[in-house]
FILUMPA-611819 format. One line per 8 residues: number of its first residue (from 1); their letters; for each residue x, y, z of C-alpha. Coordinates in steps of 0.02 Angstrom, whole numbers, plus 50000, padded with zeros to 5 digits. Last residue first. Example, Ala and Ser with C-alpha at 12.3 -4.5 7.8 and 13.67 -1.06 7.14 Angstrom:
REM residues 2
2) SA) 50684,49947,50357 | 50615,49775,50390
REM end
This chain:
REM residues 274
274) XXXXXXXX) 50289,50988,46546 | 50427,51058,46448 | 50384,51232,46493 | 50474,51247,46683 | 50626,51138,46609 | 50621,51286,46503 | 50618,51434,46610 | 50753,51358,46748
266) XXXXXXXX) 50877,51332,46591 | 51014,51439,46664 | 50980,51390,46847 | 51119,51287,46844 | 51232,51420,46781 | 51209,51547,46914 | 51255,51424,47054 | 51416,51352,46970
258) XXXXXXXX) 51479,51539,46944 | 51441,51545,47127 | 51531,51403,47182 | 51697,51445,47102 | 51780,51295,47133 | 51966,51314,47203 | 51936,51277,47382 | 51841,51132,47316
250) XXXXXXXX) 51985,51051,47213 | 51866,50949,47113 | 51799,50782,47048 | 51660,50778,46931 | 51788,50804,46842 | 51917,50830,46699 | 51774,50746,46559 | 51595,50789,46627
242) XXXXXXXX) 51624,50950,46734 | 51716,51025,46589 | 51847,51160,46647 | 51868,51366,46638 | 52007,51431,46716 | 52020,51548,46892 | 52060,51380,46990 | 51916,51299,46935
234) XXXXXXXX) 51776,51394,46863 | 51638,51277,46752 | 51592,51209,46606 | 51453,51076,46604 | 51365,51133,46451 | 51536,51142,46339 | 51455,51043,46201 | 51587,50916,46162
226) XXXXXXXX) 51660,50860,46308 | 51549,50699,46340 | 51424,50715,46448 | 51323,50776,46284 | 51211,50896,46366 | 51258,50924,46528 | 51222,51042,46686 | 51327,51033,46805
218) XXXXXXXX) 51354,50869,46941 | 51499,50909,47035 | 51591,50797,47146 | 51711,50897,47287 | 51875,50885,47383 | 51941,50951,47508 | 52093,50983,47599 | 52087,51036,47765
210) XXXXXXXX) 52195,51213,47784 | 52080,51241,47969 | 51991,51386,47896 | 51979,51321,47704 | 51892,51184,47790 | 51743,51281,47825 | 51739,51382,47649 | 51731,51211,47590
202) XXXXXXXX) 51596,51153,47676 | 51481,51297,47646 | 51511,51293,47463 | 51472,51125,47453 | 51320,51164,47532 | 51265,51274,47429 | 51301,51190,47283 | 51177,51036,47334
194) XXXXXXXX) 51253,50857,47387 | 51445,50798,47369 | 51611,50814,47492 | 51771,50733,47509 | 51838,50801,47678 | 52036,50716,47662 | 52191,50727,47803 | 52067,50763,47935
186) XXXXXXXX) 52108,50861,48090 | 52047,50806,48220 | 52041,50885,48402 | 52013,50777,48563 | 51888,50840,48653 | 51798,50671,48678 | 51780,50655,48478 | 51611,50765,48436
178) XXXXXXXX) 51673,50914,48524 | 51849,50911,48441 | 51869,51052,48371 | 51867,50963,48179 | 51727,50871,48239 | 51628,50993,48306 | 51631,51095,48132 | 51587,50956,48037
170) XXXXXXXX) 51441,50952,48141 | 51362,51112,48128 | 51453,51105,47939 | 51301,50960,47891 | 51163,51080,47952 | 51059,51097,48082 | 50965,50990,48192 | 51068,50841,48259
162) XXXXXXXX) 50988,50646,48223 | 50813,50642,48170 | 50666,50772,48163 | 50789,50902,48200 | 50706,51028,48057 | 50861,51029,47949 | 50904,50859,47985 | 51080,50807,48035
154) XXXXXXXX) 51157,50629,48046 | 51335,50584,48086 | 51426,50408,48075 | 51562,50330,48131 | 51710,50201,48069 | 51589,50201,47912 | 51554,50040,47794 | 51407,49973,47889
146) XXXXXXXX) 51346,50164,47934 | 51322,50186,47754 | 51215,50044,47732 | 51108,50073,47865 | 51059,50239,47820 | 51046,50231,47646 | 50918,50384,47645 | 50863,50523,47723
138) XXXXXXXX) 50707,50617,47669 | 50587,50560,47788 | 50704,50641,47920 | 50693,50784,47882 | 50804,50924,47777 | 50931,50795,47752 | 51111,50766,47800 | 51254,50643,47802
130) XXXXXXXX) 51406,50654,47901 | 51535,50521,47880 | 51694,50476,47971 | 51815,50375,47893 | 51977,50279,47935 | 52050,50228,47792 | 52110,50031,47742 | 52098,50042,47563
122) XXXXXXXX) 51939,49967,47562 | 51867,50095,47686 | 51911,50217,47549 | 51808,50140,47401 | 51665,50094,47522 | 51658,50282,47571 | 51664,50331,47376 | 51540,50195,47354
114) XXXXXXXX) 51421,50286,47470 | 51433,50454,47414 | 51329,50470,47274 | 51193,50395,47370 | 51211,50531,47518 | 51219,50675,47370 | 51031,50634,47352 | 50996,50741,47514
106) XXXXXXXX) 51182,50810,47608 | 51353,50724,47591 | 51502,50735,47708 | 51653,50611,47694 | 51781,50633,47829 | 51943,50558,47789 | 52087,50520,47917 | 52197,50419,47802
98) XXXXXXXX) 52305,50242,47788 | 52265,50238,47577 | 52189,50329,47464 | 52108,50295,47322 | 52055,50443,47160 | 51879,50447,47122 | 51860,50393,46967 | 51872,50503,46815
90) XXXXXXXX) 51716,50545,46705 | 51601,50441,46604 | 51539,50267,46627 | 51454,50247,46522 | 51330,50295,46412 | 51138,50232,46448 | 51013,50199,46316 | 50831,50191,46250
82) XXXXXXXX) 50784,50116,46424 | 50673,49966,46416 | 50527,49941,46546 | 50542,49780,46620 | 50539,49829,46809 | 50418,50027,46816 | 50436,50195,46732 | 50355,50332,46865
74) XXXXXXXX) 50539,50384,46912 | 50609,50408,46732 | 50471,50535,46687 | 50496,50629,46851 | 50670,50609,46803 | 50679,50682,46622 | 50533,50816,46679 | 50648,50867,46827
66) XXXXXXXX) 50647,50870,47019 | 50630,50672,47032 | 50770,50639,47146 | 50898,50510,47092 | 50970,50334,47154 | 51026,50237,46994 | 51086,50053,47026 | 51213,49963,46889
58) XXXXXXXX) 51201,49782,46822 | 51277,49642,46771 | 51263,49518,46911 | 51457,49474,46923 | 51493,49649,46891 | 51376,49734,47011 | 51356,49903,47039 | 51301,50070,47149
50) XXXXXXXX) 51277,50246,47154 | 51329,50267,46993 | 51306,50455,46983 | 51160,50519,46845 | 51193,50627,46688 | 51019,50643,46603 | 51043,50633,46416 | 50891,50727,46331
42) XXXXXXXX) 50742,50606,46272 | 50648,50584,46120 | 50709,50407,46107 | 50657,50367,46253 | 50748,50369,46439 | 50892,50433,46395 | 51030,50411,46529 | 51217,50493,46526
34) XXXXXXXX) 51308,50383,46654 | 51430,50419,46824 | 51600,50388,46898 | 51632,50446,47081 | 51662,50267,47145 | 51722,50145,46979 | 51640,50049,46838 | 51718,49939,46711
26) XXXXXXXX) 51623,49773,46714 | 51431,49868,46761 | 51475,49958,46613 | 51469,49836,46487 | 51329,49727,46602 | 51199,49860,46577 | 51027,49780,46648 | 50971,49936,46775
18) XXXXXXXX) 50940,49936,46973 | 50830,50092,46997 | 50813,50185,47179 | 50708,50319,47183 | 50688,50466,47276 | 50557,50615,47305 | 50421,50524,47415 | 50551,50426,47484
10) XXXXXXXX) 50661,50283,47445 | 50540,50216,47303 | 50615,50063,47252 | 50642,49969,47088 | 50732,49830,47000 | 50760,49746,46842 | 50740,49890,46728 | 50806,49843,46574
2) XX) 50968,49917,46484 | 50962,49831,46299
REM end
């Protein structure tokens, strides 16, 4: 039975659910994710772990309600019952340990991100993290990220907080050195996760200075589980699943715009289910 103990509305867009599933909460790890149905009507809706608790028994969702699935999910309130959650699926994100890493994440990608930060910083890392949003009354997990980061960068599309601009306006300072008293970094990790188009963007950025990089996907899914082929994408000129060899990737392999086509696939019909 996965209950809703807990709930938050971040922002007018996010949500923050903290969910009864003790099985997973045991075995999960930064980068993984679940499969949620809502009802028993309901599509799987592949969601990052953006947090857990072992000793409590439970796992925290943080999504944006773009969807019908998570508009639906985001107006459900503490007690409701979830038809089920699968996990957790996909590979872990990978530790590393005694590294420069920069960890960049833009809008809901910023929750996804956070226990990959906490995963690094635990194996004694040094990380810098940029985080983005197009305004400032979209950003989230502030505090908490800067608790676990060595320093921390915030943009906003319209410069309502932090830098205006974009996530790569500051990556790219840091990597010349304007943001570290002209010294010049090089990074031996960027680990990177938020919309495709950013990705993209900060990839094709540290494909420049030969930084590697790495990025979480999140395409669309069906069965999260290797079966229906939903998720496939371009890696390296061959064809992989998102949900069972990612959502971690090589991004300087990752055709982005092959990715971009096929998540607007089923634009017509998520537009018709309401």
């Amino acid at each position: 039975m996965f209950k809703i103990i807990d709930k938050e509305n971040l922002n007018k867009e996010i949500v923050r659910i903290e969910i009864e599933a003790p099985q997973i909460a045991a075995k999960a790890n930064a980068g993984q994710f679940v499969a949620v149905v809502i009802d028993e009507k309901g599509e799987r809706v592949p969601l990052t772990i953006a947090d857990w608790d072992a000793e409590k028994g439970t796992i925290t969702l943080i999504f944006q309600k773009v969807g019908f699935t998570t508009r639906k999910f985001g107006e459900m309130g503490v007690g409701q019952i979830l038809f089920n959650v699968l996990g957790p699926l996909g590979h872990a994100t990978r530790p590393i340990q005694s590294k420069t890493i920069i960890c960049v994440a833009g809008g809901v990608g910023i929750a996804e991100i956070y226990p990959v930060i906490r995963l690094f910083k635990s194996e004694g890392n040094n990380v810098t993290t940029v985080i983005g949003a197009r305004n400032k009354g979209l950003l989230i997990l502030e505090e908490r990220i800067s608790k676990i980061s060595d320093k921390l960068f915030i943009t906003t599309d319209d410069g309502s907080y932090g830098d205006k601009g974009f996530v790569t306006d500051v990556l790219e300072k840091i990597i010349n050195g304007q943001e570290n008293a002209g010294r010049n970094i090089k990074p031996d990790l960027v680990y990177c996760v938020g919309p495709v188009m950013m990705m993209k963007a900060v990839s094709e950025l540290t494909r420049k200075s030969g930084i590697k990089t790495i990025v979480s996907l999140n395409p669309i899914m069906v069965d999260a589980t290797g079966m229906c082929g939903s998720c496939r994408c371009k890696v390296e000129g061959r064809t992989v699943f998102g949900c069972v060899d990612g959502p971690d990737f090589d991004g300087h392999q990752v055709d982005f715009d092959d990715l971009s086509n096929r998540l607007g696939q089923f634009k017509e019909e998520e537009k018709n289910a309401d």
